[in-house]
C-alpha positions, 0 to 999 in steps of 0.5 A: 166958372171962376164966380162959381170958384169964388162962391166955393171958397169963400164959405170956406175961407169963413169957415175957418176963419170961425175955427180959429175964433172958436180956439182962441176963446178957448184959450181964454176961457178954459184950461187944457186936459193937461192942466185939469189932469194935474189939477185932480192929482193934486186934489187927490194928494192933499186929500191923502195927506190931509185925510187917508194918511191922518186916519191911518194912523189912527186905525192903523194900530189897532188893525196891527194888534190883530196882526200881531195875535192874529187871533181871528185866524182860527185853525183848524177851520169849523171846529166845536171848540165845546167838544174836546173829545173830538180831538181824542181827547175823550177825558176832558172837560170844556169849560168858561171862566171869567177873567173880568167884565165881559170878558168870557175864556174858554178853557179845557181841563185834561185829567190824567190819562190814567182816570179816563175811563172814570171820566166819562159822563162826569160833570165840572164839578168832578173836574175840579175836585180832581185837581185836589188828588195830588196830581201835578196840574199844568197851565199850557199858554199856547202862542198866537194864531189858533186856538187851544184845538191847535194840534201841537197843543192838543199833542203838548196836552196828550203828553201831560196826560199821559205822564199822569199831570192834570192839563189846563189850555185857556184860550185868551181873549178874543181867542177861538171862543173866548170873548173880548179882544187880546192887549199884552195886559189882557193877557195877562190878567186872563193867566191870573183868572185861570191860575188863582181859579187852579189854585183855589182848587188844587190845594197843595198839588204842583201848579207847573207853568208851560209857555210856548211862543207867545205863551212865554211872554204872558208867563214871564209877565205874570210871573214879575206881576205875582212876584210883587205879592210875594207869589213864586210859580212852582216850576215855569218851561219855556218853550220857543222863548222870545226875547224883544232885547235880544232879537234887536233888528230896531224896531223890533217885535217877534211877531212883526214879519205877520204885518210888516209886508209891504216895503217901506211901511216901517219908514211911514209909521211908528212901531205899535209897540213905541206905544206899549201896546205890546212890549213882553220884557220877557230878558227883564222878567227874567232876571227878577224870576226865582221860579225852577226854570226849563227852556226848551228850543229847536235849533232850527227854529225860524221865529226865534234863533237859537243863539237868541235861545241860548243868550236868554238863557244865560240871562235867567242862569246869571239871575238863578243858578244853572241847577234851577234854570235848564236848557234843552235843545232838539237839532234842527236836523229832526225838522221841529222848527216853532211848533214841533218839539211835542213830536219828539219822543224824548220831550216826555222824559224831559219832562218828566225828570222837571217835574220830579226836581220841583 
């Protein structure tokens, strides 16, 4: 019994003596789960750092300019963009301009509603020989997101309509079917294509300016660029203006609650515009403008304060005088917020009264 024991045991006695050989060459030859697991995250930390973190700075940029103009956001949604009158806007013609090389803007021109029933059937060329009838002419420059199919300004365009203006919406570039891709330069360029195209066109008619949003900066801009050639705007309306001065959280763009979403990004990366890629110096434009001005502005507009409404205002009175350069308020109690002081039955009246004091 007690060989049988002794036989029992000791290949258990062996066995574990093997067990711990077996461990103490592992020791010697191989690092531990904990060690290899620290081993990766190091990796992959030096490949952010040298690699992901690099790139994104590079890419980020151009990623924000979409953000910024978000033109890629095309509402409403599965439109025809060449067919205005399924807007209602049945006296309207589509049309495309080129404002430079590659570069294709889709435009609609409105006539007065008073000529729609004439309008019907007709060409572009019929279009553009109506813009020399002595008819006041308008260049709406809508402001980001959408396309000019958007329905407040499909509603700004119907009231110029109707008040008897000829109404002309671009769409920049990169916008609804407008080729090529938005910078604050391009936009610029795409408002001198389409105004020098009225121009050329529209003899001695009133060439009024209405900017909203977006559309103000592009305004103001070409305003400074044309004054440099001795170019005055007949009459420039602003509606919801920003104004990068004044709204100063630093660093600070009217559009940067688009892309500013995640906490802490601003700490990890440049503000776009440090690299001028979109600046708007709408205050500084102002003070060398000498066109009649009309700023309009809800008082419950998120976007655009109203005290910053009013403070870009004075700007532009101190460079005129207060009988060129009006501000008109909507209270916030009637809900227009950005995009709704089309809605308002007194905007026609306002307009109106503008126009005739050109």
């Amino acid at each position: 019994m007690k060989r049988r024991d002794v036989k029992q045991n000791e290949p258990s006695s062996h066995n574990s003596g093997v067990q711990r050989t077996s461990k103490s060459k592992k020791k010697e030859g191989t690092r531990s789960p904990q060690s290899q697991g620290w081993l990766k995250r190091g990796l992959l930390a030096l490949f952010v750092i040298l690699v992901v973190v690099p790139f994104s700075v590079k890419m980020l940029p151009e990623l924000i300019q979409h953000f910024v103009y978000t033109h890629r956001i095309s509402l409403p949604f599965f439109v025809d963009l060449s067919r205005p009158a399924d807007f209602s806007l049945n006296h309207t013609i589509n049309m495309y301009l080129t404002s430079e090389e590659g570069i294709s803007l889709g435009v609609w021109h409105t006539v007065p509603e008073s000529r729609w029933k004439e309008a019907q059937g007709k060409d572009l060329a019929w279009y553009q020989n109506t813009l020399s009838d002595g008819s006041p002419v308008f260049i709406y420059l809508h402001g980001n997101t959408g396309t000019r199919a958007a329905p407040h300004r499909v509603g700004v365009a119907k009231i110029l309509s109707a008040l008897g203006y000829h109404v002309l919406v671009p769409d920049y570039r990169g916008f609804g079917d407008s080729t090529g891709e938005p910078t604050e330069a391009g936009l610029t360029t795409d408002f001198l294509c389409v105004y020098n195209w009225v121009k050329e066109r529209s003899r001695n008619s009133l060439v009024v300016i209405w900017g909203h949003s977006l559309g103000t900066g592009v305004a103001t801009n070409t305003a400074d660029k044309l004054l440099e050639q001795g170019v005055v705007f007949d009459g420039v309306i602003l509606e919801g203006a920003f104004n990068t001065v004044r709204q100063n959280i630093p660093p600070f763009n009217p559009f940067a609650w688009r892309y500013w979403k995640f906490p802490g990004l601003g700490y990890l990366y440049r503000a776009p515009w440090e690299d001028n890629k979109f600046v708007f110096p709408t205050e500084e434009n102002l003070k060398k403008m000498r066109s009649p001005i009309l700023f309009l502005h809800s008082e419950d507009d998120l976007l655009v304060p109203i005290e910053v409404a009013q403070q870009t205002y004075e700007v532009a009175a101190r460079a005129q005088n207060t009988e060129r350069v009006k501000l008109v308020t909507f209270e916030g109690s009637l809900g227009y917020l950005h995009n709704g002081l089309y809605r308002d039955p007194r905007l026609p009246e306002i307009v109106k009264r503008f126009v005739q004091s050109l």
